[in-house]
DRENDO-1510 file (C-alpha; in Angstrom, 1 decimal, always signed):
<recs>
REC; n; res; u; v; w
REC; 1; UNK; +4.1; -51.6; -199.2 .
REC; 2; UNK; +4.2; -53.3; -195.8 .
REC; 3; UNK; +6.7; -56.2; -195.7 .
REC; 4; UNK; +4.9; -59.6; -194.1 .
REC; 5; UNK; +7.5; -60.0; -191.4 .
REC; 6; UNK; +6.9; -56.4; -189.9 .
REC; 7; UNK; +3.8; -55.0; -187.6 .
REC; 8; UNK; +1.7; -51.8; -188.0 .
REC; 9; UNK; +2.4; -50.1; -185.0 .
REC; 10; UNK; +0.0; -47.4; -183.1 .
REC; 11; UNK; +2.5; -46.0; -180.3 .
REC; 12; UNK; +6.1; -45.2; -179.8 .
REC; 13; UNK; +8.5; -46.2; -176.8 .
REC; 14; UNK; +11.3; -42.7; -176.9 .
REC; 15; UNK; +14.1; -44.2; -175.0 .
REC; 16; UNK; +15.6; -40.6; -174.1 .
REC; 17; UNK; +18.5; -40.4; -172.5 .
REC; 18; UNK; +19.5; -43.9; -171.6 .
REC; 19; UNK; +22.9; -43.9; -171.0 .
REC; 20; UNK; +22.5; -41.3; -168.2 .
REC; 21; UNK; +19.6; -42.9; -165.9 .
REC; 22; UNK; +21.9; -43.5; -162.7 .
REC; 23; UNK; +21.5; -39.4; -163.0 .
REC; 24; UNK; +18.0; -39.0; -163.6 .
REC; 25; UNK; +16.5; -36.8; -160.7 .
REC; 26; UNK; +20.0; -34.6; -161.1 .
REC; 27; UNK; +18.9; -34.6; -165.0 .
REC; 28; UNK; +15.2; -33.8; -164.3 .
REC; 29; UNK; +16.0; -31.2; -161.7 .
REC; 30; UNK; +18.3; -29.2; -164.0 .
REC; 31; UNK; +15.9; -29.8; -167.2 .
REC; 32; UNK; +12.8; -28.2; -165.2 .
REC; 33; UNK; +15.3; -25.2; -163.4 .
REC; 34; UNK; +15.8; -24.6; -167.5 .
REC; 35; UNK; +12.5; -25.0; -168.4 .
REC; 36; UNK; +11.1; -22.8; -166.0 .
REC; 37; UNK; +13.9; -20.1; -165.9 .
REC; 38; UNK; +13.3; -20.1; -170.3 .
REC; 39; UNK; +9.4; -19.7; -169.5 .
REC; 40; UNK; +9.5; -16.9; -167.1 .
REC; 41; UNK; +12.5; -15.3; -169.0 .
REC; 42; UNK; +10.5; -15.6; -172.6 .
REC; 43; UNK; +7.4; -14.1; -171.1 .
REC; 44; UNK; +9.4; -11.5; -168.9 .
REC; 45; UNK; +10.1; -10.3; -172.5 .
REC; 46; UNK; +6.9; -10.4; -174.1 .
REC; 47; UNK; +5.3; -8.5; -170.6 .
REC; 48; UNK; +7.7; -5.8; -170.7 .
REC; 49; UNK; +7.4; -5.3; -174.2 .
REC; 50; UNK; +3.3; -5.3; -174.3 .
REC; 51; UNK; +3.5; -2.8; -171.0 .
REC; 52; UNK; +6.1; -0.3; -171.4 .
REC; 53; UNK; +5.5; +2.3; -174.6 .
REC; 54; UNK; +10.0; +3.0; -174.4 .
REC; 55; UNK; +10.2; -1.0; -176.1 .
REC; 56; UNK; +6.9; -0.2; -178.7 .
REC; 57; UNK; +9.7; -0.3; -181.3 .
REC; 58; UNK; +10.1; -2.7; -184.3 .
REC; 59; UNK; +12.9; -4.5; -182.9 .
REC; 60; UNK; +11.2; -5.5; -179.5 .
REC; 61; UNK; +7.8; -6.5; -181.2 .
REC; 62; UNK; +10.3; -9.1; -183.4 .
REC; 63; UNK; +12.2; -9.9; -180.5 .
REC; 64; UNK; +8.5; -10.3; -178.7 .
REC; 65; UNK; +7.4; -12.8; -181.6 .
REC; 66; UNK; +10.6; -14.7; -180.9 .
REC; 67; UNK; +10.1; -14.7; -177.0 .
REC; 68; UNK; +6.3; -16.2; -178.2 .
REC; 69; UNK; +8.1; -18.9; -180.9 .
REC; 70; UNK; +10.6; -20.3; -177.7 .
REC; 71; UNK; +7.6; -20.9; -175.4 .
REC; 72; UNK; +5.9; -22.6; -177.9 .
REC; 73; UNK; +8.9; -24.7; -178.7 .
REC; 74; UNK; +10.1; -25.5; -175.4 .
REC; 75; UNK; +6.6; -26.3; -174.4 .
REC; 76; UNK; +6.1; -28.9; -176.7 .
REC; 77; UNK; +9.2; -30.8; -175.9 .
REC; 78; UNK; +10.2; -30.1; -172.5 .
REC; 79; UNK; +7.6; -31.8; -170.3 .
REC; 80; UNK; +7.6; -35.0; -172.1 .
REC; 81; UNK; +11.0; -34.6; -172.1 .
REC; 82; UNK; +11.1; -34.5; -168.2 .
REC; 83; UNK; +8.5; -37.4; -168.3 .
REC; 84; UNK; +10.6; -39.5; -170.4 .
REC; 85; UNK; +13.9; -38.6; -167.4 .
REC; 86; UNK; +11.8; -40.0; -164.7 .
REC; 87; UNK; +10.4; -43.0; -166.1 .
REC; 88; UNK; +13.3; -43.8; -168.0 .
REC; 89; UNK; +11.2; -44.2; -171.1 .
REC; 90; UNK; +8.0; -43.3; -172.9 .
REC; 91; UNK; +5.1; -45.0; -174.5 .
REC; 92; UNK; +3.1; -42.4; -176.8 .
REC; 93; UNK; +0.9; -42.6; -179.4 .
REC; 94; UNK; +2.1; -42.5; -183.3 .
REC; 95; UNK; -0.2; -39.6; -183.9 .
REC; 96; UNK; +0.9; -37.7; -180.6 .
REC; 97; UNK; +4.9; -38.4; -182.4 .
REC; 98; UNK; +4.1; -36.9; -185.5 .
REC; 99; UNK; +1.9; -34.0; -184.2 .
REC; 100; UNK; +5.2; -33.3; -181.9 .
REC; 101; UNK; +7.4; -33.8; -184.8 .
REC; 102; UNK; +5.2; -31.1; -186.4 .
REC; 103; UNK; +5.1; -28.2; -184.2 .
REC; 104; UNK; +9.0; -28.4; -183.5 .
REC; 105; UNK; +10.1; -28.4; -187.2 .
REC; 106; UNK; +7.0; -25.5; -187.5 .
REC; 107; UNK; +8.2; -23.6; -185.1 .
REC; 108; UNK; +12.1; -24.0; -186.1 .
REC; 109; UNK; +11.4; -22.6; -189.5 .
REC; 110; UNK; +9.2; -19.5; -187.6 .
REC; 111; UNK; +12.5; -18.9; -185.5 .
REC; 112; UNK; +14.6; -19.0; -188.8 .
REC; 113; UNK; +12.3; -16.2; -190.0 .
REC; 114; UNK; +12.3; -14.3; -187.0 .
REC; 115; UNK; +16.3; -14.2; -186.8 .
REC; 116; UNK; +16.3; -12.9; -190.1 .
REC; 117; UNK; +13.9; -10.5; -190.1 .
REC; 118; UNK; +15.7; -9.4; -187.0 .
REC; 119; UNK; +19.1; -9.2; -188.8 .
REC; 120; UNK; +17.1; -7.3; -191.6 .
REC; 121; UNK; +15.9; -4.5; -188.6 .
REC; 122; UNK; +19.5; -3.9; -187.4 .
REC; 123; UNK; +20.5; -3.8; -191.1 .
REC; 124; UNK; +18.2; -1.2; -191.5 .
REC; 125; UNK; +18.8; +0.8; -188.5 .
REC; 126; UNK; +22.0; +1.0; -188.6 .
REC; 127; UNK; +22.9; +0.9; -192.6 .
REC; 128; UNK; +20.5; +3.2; -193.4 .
REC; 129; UNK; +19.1; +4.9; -190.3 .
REC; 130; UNK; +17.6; +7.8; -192.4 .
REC; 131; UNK; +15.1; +4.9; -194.2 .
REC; 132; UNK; +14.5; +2.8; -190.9 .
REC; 133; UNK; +11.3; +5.2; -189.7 .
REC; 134; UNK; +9.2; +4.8; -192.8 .
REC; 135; UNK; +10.6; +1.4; -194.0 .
REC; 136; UNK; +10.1; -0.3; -190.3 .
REC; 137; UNK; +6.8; +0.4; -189.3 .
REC; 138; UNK; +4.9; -1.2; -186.6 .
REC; 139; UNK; +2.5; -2.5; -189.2 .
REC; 140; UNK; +5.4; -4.3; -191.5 .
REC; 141; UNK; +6.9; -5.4; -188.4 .
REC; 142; UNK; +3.0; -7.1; -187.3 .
REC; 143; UNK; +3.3; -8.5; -190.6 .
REC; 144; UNK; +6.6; -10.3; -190.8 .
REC; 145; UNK; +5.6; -11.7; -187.5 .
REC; 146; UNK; +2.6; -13.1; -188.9 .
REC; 147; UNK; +4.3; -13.6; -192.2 .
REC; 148; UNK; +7.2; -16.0; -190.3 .
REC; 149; UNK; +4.9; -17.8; -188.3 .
REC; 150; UNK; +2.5; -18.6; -191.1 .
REC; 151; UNK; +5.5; -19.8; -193.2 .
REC; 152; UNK; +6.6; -22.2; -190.7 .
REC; 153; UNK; +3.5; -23.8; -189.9 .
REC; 154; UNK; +2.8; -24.0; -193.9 .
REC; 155; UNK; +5.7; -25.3; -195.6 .
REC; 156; UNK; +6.0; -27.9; -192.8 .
REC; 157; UNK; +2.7; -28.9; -193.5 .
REC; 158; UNK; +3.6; -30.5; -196.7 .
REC; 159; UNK; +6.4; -32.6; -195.2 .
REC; 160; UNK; +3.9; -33.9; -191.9 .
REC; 161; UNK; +1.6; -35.0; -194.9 .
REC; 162; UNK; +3.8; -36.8; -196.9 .
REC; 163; UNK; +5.2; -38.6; -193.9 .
REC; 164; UNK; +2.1; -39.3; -192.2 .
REC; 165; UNK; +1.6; -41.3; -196.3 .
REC; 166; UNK; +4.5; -43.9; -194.7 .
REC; 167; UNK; +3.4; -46.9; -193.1 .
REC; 168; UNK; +5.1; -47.4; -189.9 .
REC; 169; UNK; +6.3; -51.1; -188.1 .
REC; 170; UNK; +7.8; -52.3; -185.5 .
REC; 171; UNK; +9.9; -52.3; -183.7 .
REC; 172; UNK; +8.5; -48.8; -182.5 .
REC; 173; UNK; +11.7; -47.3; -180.7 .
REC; 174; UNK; +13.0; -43.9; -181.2 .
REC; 175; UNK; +16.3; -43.5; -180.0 .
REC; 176; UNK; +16.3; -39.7; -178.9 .
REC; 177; UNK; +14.3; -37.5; -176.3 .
REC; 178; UNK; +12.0; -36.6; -178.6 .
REC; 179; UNK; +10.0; -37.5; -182.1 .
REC; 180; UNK; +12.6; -36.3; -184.7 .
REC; 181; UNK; +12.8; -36.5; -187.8 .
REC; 182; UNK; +15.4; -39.0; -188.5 .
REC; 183; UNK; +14.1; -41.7; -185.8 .
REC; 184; UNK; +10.3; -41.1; -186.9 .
REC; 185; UNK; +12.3; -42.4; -190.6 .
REC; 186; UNK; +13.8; -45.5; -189.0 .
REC; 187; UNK; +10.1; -47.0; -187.9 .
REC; 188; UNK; +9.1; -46.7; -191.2 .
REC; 189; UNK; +8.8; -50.0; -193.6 .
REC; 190; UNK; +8.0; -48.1; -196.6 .
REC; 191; UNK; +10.5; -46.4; -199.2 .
REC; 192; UNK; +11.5; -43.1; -197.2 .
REC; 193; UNK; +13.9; -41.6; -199.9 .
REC; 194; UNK; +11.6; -39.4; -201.6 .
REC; 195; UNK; +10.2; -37.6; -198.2 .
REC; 196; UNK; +13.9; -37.6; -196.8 .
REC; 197; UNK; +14.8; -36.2; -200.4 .
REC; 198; UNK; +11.9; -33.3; -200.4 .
REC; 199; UNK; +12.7; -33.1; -195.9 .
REC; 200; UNK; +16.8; -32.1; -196.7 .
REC; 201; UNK; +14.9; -29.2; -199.8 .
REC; 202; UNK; +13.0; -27.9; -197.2 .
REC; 203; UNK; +15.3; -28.0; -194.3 .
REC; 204; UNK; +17.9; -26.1; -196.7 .
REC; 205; UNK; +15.7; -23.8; -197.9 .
REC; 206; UNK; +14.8; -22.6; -194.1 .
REC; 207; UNK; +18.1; -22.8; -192.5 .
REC; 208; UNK; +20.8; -22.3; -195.2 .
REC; 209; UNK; +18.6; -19.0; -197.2 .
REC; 210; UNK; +18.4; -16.9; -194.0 .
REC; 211; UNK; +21.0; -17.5; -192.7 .
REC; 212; UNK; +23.3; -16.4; -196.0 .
REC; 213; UNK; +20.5; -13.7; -195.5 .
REC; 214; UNK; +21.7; -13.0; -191.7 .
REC; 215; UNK; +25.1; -13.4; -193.2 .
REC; 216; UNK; +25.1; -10.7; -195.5 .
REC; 217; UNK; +22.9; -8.0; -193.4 .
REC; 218; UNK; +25.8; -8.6; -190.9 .
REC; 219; UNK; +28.5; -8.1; -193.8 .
REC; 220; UNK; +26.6; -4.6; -194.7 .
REC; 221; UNK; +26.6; -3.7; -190.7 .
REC; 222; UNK; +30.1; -4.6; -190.0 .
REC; 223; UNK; +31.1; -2.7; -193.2 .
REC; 224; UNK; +29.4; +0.5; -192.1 .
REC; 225; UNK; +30.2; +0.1; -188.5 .
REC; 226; UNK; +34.0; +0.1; -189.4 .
REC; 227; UNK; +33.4; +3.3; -191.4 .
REC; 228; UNK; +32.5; +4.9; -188.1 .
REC; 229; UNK; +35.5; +7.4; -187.3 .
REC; 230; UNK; +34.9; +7.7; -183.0 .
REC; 231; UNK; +36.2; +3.5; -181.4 .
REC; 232; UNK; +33.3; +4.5; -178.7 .
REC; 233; UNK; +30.6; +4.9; -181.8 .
REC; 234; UNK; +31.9; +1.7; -183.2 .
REC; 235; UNK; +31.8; -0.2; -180.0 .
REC; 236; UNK; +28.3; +1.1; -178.6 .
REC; 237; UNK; +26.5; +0.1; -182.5 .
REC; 238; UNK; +28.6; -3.1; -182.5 .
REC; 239; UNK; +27.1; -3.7; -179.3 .
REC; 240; UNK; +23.0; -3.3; -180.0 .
REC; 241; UNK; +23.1; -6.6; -182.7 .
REC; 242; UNK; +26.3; -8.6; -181.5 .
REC; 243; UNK; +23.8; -10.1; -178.8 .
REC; 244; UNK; +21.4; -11.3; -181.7 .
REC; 245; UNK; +24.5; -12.3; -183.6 .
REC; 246; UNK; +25.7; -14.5; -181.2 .
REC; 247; UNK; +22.2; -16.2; -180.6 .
REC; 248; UNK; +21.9; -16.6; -184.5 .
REC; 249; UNK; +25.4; -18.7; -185.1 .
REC; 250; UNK; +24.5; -21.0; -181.9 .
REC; 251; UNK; +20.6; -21.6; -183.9 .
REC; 252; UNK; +21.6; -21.9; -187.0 .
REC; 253; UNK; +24.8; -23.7; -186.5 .
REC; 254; UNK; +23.1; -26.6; -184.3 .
REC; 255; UNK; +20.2; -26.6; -187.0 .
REC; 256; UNK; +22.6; -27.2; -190.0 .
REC; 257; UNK; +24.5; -29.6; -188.1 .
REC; 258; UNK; +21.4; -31.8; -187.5 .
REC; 259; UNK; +19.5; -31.3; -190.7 .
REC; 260; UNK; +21.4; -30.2; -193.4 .
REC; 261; UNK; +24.9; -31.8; -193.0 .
REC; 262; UNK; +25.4; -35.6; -193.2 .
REC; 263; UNK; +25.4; -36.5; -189.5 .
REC; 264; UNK; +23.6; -40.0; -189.9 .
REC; 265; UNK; +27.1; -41.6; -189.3 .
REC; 266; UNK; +28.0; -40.3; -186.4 .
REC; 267; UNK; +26.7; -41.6; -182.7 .
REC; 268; UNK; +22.8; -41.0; -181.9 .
REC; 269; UNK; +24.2; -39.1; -179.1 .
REC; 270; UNK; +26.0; -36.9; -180.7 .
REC; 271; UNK; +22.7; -35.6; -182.6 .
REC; 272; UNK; +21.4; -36.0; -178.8 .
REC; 273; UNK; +23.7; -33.2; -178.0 .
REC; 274; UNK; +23.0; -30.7; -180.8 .
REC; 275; UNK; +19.4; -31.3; -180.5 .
REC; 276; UNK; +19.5; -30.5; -176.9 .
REC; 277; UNK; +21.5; -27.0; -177.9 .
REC; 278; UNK; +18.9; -25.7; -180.0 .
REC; 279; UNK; +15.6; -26.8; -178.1 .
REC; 280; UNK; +16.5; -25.8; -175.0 .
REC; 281; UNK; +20.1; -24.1; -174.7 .
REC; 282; UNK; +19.1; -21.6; -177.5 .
REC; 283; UNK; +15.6; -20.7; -175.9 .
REC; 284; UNK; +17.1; -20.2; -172.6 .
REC; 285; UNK; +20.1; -17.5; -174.1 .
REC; 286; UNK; +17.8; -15.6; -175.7 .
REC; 287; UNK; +15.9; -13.8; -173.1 .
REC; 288; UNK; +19.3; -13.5; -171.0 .
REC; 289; UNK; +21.4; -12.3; -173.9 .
REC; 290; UNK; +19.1; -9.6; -175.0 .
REC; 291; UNK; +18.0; -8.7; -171.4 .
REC; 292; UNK; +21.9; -8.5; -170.6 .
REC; 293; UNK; +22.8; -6.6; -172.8 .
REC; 294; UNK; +20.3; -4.1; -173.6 .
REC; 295; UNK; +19.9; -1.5; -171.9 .
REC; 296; UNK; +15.8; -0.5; -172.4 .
REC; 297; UNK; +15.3; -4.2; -171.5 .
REC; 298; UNK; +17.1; -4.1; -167.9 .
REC; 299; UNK; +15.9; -0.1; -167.3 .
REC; 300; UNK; +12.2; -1.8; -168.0 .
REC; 301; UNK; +12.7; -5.0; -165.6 .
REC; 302; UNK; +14.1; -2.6; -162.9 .
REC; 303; UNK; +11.3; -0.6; -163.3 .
REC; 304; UNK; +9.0; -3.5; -162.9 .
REC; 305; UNK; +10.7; -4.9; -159.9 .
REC; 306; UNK; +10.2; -1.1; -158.2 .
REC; 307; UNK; +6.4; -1.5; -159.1 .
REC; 308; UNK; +6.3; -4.8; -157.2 .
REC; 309; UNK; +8.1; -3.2; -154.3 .
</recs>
């Protein structure tokens, strides 16, 4: 019900990051060096692995659906994001919030797939290697892509409906860089405990499930790895999923911080701060940890740069 002292609103003023303006061509110059060094990274990735029939493996078409996931993500937050730097502020419309709002919790829950179907390939290859052929096709590894992505954008669905139910009043700030959750809750007039209630399910059920599922493929990995008698066997299978371990504790740990455990005490720019790690730390490490550290990935980029040449 809307209270007679409040006002429908239509548009949103996103205040960013107000407490670092004196900075902001500094701030905007290292935002777009990110945004554009994640972009061309991400689809480095996705090139290399559509061109060269050495990465036509399961592990690269996953790692190509996560490349696809980052652009998307950082896409839909970045230049507004850089907007918002230079101008010191924002005015967009309430529908334009909540379609934002969409796509980034969407696409968070498609990453959350992705990792763990990721962690599920390693687990495979290397806990039972003799299984991996016929278990990880390139047809079941089409269809957990498809599988992750669909899940995102469906069970998110649900929550954009039953927020887009609230009735929304002034006054029509959001304190953050983008339309989150928790801001997109404090315009609202009407009783928000229910969708916050059914918001903390779902945001438990994507971040906390995979990644005790992550947890325990890497449990089963380090277990077998440890059973390996030569320290060189050990070190070279440690190294083909550390990379994708260490990108997986930096998501997940930033996600859980923000939307499962009870942060709303703490300072708005403290959530600033994780939310900036995993929407545009996160998607930058991704193509550089795997490209670093893989050894197909750099053998195809030099092979690409010799081709230029």
């Amino acid at each position: 019900m809307l209270e007679e002292n409040y006002t429908r609103i239509f548009d949103v003023w996103i205040v960013g990051l107000q407490d670092l303006q004196e900075i902001k061509i500094i701030l905007f110059i290292f935002f777009l060096a990110i945004y554009l060094i994640t972009l061309n990274g991400n689809f480095l990735v996705i090139l290399l692995v559509s061109t060269r029939n050495q990465l036509h493996r399961p592990m690269y078409f996953l790692l190509c659906g996560l490349s696809l996931s980052e652009i998307t993500f950082t896409t839909n937050l970045i230049p507004l994001f850089l907007h918002i730097i230079l101008e010191e502020g924002s005015t967009i419309y309430l529908t334009s919030c909540l379609a934002q709002f969409y796509v980034c919790g969407s696409l968070g829950a498609t990453e959350c797939f992705l990792l763990a179907m990721m962690s599920y390939d390693r687990y495979m290859a290397i806990c039972k290697p003799l299984h991996y052929a016929s278990v990880m096709t390139l047809r079941f590894c089409q269809e957990l892509i498809i599988w992750s992505w669909a899940g995102g954008f469906m069970s998110m669905l649900i929550i954009l409906v039953k927020v887009s139910q609230l009735e929304f009043c002034s006054p029509n700030i959001i304190d953050h860089f983008f339309c989150d959750f928790a801001p997109i809750m404090k315009l609202s007039c009407s009783d928000t405990s229910f969708v916050e209630i059914e918001t903390f399910i779902f945001s438990s059920s994507v971040t906390l499930l995979p990644f005790i599922f992550v947890i325990g493929t890497y449990i089963c990995i380090i277990d077998t790895i440890a059973r390996i008698p030569s320290a060189t066997g050990r070190k070279k299978t440690f190294s083909t999923c550390s990379s994708h371990l260490a990108v997986v504790c930096t998501f997940y740990g930033t996600l859980i911080s923000v939307y499962v455990a009870p942060t709303g005490r703490l300072p708005s720019n403290f959530n600033k701060i994780l939310s900036l790690i995993y929407s545009v730390v996160t998607p930058l490490l991704n193509p550089i940890i795997y490209s670093l550290r893989n050894r197909e990935i750099k053998a195809g980029v030099q092979k690409l740069l010799d081709n230029v040449k």
